[in-house]
N, C-alpha and C positions, 0 to 999 in steps of 0.2 A: 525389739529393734527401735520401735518408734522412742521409748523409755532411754537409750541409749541417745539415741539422735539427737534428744531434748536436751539431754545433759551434755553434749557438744557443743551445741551452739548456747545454752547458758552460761558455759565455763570460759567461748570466747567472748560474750558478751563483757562478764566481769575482768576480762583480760583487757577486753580494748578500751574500759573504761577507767582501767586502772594505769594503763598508758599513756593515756591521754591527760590525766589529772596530772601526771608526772614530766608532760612538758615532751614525750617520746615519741609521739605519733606523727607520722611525718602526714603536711596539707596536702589536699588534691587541689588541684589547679584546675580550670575549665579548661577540656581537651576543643579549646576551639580552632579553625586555622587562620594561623593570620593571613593577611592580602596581601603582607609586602615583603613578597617573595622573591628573589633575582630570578630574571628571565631564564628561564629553561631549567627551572628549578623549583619542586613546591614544598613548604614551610607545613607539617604537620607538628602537630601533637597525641604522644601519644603515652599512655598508662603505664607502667611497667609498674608488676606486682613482684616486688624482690627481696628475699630475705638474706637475712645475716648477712647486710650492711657493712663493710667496719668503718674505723674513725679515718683510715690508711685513705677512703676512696672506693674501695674494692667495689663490687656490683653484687658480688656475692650471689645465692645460687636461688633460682627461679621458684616461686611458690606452688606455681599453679600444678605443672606435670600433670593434669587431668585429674587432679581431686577436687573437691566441692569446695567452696567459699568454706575457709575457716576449721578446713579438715587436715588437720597433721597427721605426718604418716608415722605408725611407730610411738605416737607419744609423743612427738617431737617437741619442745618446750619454745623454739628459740621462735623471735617477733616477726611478726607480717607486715611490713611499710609499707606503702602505697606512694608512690613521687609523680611528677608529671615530669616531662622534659621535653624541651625542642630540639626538632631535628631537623635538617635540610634531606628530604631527597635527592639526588645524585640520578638525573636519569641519561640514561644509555642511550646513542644515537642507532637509528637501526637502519636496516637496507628499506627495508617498506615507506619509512619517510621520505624516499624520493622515487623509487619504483614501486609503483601500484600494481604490476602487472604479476609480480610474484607467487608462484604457488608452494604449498604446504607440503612437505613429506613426512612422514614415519619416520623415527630415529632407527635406525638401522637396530642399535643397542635393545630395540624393543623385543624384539624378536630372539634375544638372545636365553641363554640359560638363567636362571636364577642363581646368584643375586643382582646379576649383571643389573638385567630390566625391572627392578625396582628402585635401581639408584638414580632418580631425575629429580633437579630441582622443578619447586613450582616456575611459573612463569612473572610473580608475582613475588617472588621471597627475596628476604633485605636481609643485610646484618648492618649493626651499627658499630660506633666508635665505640672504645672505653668509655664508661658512663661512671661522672664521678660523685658521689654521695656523700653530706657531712662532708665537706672538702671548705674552710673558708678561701682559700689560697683558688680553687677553681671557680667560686662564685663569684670574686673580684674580678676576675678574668670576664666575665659574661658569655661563659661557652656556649657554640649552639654547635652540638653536636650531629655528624654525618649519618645518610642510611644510605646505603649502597645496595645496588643490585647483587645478590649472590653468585659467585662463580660454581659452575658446576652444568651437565649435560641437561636439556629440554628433550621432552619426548617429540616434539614436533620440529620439526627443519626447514630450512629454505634453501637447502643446498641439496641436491641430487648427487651422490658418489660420483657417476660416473662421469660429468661434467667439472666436477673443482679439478684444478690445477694450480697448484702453492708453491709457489718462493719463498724461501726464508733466507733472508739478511743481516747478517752481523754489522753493525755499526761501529764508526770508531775503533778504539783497541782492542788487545788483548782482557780478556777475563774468563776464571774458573768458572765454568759450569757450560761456556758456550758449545761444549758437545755435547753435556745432555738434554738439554732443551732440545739440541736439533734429533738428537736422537727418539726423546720418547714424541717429538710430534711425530717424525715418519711412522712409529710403532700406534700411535693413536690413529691417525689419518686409515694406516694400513687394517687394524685388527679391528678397531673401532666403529668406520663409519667405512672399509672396503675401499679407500682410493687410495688409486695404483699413481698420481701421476705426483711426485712433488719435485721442488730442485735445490739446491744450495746455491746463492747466488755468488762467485766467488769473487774473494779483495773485496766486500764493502761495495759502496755505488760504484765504486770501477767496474763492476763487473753491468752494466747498464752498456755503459757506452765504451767500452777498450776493448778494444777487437779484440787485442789478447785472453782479453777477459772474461768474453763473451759467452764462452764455453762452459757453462754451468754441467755443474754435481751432479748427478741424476743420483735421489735417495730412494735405495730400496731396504729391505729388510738383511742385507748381508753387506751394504758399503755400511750402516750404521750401527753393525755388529759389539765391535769390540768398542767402537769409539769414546765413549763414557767412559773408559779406564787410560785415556790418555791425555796429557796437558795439550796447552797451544788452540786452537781450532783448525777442523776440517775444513771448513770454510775460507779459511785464509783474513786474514784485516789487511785497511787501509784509514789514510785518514782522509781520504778526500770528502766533498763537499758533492753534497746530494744538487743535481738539476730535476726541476720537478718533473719538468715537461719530457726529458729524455726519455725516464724513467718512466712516466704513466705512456708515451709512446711503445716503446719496450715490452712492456707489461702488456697492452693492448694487443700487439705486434705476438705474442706468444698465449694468447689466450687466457693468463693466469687473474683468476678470480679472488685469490686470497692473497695476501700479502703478509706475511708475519716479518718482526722488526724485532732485532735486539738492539740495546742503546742508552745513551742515556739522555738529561734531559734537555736536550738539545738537538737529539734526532726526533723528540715526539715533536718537535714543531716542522722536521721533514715530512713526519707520517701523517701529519694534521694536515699539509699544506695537500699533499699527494690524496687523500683521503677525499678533500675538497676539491678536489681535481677530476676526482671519479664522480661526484657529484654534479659538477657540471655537465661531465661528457655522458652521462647516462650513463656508466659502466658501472657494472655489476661488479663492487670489488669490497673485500672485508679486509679493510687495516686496521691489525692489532699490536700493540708495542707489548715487550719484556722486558723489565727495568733491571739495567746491564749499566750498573758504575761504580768506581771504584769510593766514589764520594759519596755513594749512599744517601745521594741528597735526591729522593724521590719525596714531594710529599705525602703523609696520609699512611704510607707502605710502612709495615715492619721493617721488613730489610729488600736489599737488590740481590738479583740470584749470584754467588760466590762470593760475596762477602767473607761468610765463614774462614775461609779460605785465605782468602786473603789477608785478611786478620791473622790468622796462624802465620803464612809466611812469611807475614810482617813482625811475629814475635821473634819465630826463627833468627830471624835478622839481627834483631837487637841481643838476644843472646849472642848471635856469634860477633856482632862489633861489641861486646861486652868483657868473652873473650879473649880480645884482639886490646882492648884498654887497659886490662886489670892484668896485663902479660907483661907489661912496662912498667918505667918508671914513669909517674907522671901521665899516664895517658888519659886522652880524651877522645871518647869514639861519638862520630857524628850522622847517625842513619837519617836519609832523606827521606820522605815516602811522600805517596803522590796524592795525598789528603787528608782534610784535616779529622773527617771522620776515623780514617785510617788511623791517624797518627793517637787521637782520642783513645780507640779503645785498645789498639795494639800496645799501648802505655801502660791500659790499666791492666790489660793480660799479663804482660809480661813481669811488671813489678820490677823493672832493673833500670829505668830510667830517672834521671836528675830532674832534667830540662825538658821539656817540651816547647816549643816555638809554634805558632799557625799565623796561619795567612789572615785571619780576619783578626788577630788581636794584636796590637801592635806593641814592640817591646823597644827598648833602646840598647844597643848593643853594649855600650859599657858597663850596665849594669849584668847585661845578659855573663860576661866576662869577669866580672870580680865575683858575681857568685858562682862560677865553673873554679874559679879560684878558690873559695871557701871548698867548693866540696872537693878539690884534690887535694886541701892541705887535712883535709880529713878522712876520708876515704885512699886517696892514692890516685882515686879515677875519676874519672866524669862521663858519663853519657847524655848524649844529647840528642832527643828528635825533632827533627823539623820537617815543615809541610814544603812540596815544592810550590815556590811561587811567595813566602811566607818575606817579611823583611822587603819586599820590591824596591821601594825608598829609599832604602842604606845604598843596596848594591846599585843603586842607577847613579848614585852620588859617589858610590866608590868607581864605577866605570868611568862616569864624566871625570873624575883625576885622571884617571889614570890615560884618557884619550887628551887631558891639557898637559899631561907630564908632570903635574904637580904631586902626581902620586908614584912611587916608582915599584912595581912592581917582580917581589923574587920569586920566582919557579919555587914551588914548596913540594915537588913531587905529582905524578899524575898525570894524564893528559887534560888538555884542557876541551879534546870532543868526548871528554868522558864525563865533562858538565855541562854540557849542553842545557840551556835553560830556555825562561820566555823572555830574556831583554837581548837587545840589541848589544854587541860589542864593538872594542875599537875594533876598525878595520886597517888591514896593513897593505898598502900597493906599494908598485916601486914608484920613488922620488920623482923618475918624468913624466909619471899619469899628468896628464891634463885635465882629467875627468873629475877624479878622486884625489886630490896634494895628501902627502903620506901625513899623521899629526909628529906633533915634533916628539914623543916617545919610540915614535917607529923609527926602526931599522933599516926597510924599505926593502926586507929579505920575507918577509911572513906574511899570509893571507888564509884566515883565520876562517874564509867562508862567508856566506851572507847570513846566516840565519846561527852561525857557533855563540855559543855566550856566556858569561858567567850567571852565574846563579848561587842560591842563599849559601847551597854546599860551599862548592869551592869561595864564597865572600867568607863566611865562618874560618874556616878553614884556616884561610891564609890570616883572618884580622886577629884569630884566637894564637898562634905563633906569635904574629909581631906585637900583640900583647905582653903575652909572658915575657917575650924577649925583652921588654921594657922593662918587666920587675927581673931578668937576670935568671928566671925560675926553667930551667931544660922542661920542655915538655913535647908527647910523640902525640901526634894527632892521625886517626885514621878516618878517611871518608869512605861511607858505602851507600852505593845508589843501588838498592835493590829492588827498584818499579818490577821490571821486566822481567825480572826472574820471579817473581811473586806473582803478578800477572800471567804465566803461562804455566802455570802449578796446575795438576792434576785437582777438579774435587775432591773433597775431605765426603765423611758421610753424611753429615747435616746436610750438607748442600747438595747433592746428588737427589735427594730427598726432595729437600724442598724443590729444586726446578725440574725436577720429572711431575711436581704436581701441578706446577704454573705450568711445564708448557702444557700437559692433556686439556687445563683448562684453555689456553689458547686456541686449540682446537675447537673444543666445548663452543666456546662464544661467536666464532666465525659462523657454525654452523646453525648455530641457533638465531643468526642474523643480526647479531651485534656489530658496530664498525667503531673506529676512531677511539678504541679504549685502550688503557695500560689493566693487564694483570698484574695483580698486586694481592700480599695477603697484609689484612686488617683488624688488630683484637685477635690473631690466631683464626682467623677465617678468610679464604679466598674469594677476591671481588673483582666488582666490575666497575674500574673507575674513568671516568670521561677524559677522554686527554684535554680539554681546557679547563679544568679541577687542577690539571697537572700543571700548567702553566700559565694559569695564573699566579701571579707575582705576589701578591698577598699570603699566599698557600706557602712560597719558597723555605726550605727550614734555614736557619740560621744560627751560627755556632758565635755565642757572645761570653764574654766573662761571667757574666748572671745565668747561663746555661748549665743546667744541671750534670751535664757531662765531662763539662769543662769545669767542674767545680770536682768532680769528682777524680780528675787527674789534678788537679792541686793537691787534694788530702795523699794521692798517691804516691808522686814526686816530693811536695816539701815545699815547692820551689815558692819561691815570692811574687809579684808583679813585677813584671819587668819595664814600667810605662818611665821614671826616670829616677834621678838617683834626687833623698833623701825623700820620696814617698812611696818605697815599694815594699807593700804589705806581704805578709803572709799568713794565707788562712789553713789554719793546723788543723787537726784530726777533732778537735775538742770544737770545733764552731767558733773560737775567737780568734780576733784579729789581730794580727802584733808585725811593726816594723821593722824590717830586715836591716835596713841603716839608719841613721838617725839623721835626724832633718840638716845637720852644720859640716857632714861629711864630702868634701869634696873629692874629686877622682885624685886629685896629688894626695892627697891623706890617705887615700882608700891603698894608692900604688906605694905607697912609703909603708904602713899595714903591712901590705903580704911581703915586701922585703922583709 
């Protein structure tokens, strides 16, 4: 044995020294910590022993698995790197940092059968971000890569069963999965840790202060039966606007100790504010958010729970305005959706779309239009997706005409509260208001509402007809707003999945005495991430032309830039760039062209 041993470590001696002559041995770095750490944050360094590398970034797979320095398992040939890297800690705010007086319990789960009570995280375990290797593209970056606290159940508690009492909160609108989250906490809470008391809070913050509303859900093991196999939520939505003070009175007023939050990121600055609030008042209270949007703009997280979902509904979609375009002559079908991440990968799923339009990249409509021209004089059809909200600028200039009358506006089919959007529209009173003089487009028969508007759809819409009708070219346009029907979609099975894991861990963290975090999974692993991680503005993801997603719906569609005419590129499937018009083409040449 010893004879054997000797020639193991001989054989890696000449390995490392032959990797090293070759330029292949990655340096160690001194695992020291820096000092200049952001507050409530500490800066470590640490070792990670990892092989099979590749040149892709990968992290490839852990050396150590409990064998000796330098012992492959199997024979195994392939190289042992050694790297340093930095990492911020990500730490967790807990109930102890403001009540001392807290005592310890048993997890319930301890007691339980095997395998039950040996599945508990340490009280100490992280996971980190993608860690990237051989990467020059990430080294230009100067990445300092996150460690998070791990999501998963502690053997020790600071919660007593028989004392929690939990509200759960849907925030904002509609989205797939908002039944099973509420479902598998009641089944956690219930089977898990034995509490009998939880509630659904119903409408959103309306249900704080509306009398009507007041009347909360009582969840037991048979209201949350079936519910995971049906669209919409139990719960019911609103959009109203959270009062902090009502709500932690409320809260107070009912005894409720834990607070869970679905939302997106916009309500973690409600659950941050309310969180803060118990902080003050000495209330014992654990706010946890569930990252619930449709815009998938959480950062740091894989994804938000129903995504999936959402994304299929949104293929769905463009299929059927797909076949609603290619059923005519001439058609053009224009699906809205209500983001741009939405609109992003529901693009690249579905493979039938032209055009894509979004809100943060700005296009110019006549270019956006002579190339819907190009592809019906070749195709027959044109599809197009746009984000809602996308174009703001066009349509605020097409509404300012058309409220001076300089612009005259034809009914092209539709109603017009069937686009309801985020600008302002004219408004129609009758002629002897005092208040409001009718503009001189009006009639002084029609009153449109306060908050009715146009929007990118119906501007498309109507500007893509009186286009065509300029070059003489018949063409049938359909519009589809399919938010809300997509939004109220039953989960798919990825997603039922994944939010039955996020919500146990919400459970999980309340009771292990965590506060003020979002669940979130990271790298394929569920965490515990700080809700000012979350909103901080530096953190926000952002979708630009240089974005990889957005680069990859280019190669998808075809489509060119649409920034103005004689410099709008198009990047092909091959990586090079080539002009869609040439720099001397004016819009009278381009409309004399398609005659």
């Amino acid at each position: 044995r010893s004879l054997a041993k000797m020639r193991q470590v001989l054989g890696l001696l000449a390995l490392t020294v032959c990797c090293a002559a070759a330029g292949r041995l990655g340096t160690t770095l001194s695992p020291s910590v820096p000092r200049s750490a952001p507050v409530g944050l500490r800066s470590s360094m640490r070792l990670l022993r990892l092989k099979g590398g590749g040149e892709d970034g990968g992290v490839g797979v852990a050396a150590s698995m409990g064998r000796e320095d330098g012992e492959a398992e199997g024979g195994d040939t392939r190289e042992i790197t050694e790297v340093t890297q930095k990492f911020v800690t990500n730490k967790v705010a807990r109930l102890e940092s403001y009540l001392s007086y807290l005592q310890e319990y048993q997890n319930p789960m301890v007691t339980r059968a095997w395998p039950i009570n040996t599945n508990f995280v340490g009280n100490n375990e992280t996971v980190t971000d993608t860690v990237f290797l051989k990467s020059m593209r990430a080294e230009s970056k100067g990445l300092v890569y996150n460690e998070w606290v791990r999501a998963g159940p502690r053997k020790q508690t600071y919660f007593a069963p028989s004392e929690v009492n939990v509200a759960i909160v849907a925030c904002g609108g509609l989205d797939p999965g908002i039944n099973i989250v509420v479902r598998e906490i009641t089944n956690t809470l219930h089977y898990g840790y034995n509490v009998k008391r939880a509630w659904g809070v119903r409408f959103g913050w309306r249900g704080f202060y509306d009398e009507a509303a007041k009347d909360w859900l009582e969840l037991t093991q048979e209201t949350v039966l079936h519910i995971h196999k049906e669209g919409g939520s139990v719960l019911g939505y609103s959009t109203d606007q959270c009062d902090v003070d009502k709500v932690l009175k409320v809260l107070e007023e009912r005894g409720v100790n834990m607070l869970f939050l679905l939302g997106n990121v916009d309500a973690c600055r409600d659950a941050h504010a309310i969180q803060m609030g118990a902080v003050a008042r000495k209330m014992k209270l654990s706010v946890i958010m569930t990252p619930k949007s449709i815009e998938n703009n959480f950062p740091f997280i894989d994804k938000c729970i129903g995504f999936d979902t959402i994304v299929q509904g949104a293929v769905e979609a463009i299929d059927k305005v797909l076949l609603a375009a290619s059923s005519v002559q001439n058609g053009i079908g224009i699906c809205k959706l209500g983001s741009g991440s939405m609109c992003l990968h529901a693009v690249l799923a579905s493979g039938s779309a032209d055009v894509c339009l979004l809100k943060a990249v700005p296009f110019e409509p006549r270019v956006v239009f002579e190339y819907i021209s190009k592809v019906v004089q070749r195709k027959g059809y044109c599809i197009v997706v746009v984000e809602d909200g996308a174009g703001e600028d066009h349509v605020k200039k097409w509404v300012a005409k058309m409220v001076e009358g300089t612009e005259k506006r034809v009914p092209c089919g539709g109603s017009v509260d069937e686009c309801v959007g985020k600008l302002p529209s004219p408004q129609y009173h009758h002629p002897e208001s005092e208040t409001k003089p009718a503009p001189a487009a009006s009639t002084g028969t029609k009153d449109w509402g306060e908050f009715a508007a146009f929007d990118i759809g119906q501007f498309l819409k109507e500007s893509i007809i009186a286009y065509f009708s300029g070059l003489s070219v018949p063409v049938t346009v359909r519009l589809s707003t399919p938010e809300w029907y997509i939004r109220s979609m039953p989960a798919m099975a990825s997603d039922r999945i994944f939010c039955t894991v996020v919500a146990s861990n919400v459970v999980h963290s309340a009771f292990a005495g965590f506060m003020d975090l979002v669940i979130g999974r990271v790298n394929q692993r569920y965490v515990y991430i700080p809700i000012e991680s979350v909103l901080n503005p530096k953190h926000k993801p952002t979708i630009t032309e240089s974005s990889r997603m957005y680069n990859r719906m280019i190669r998808a569609t075809g489509q060119p830039s649409f920034q103005r005419l004689g410099q709008a590129k198009l990047i092909t499937g091959r990586g090079d760039v080539r002009r869609a018009f040439t720099p001397n083409e004016q819009l009278s040449e381009l409309k004399n062209r398609g005659q």
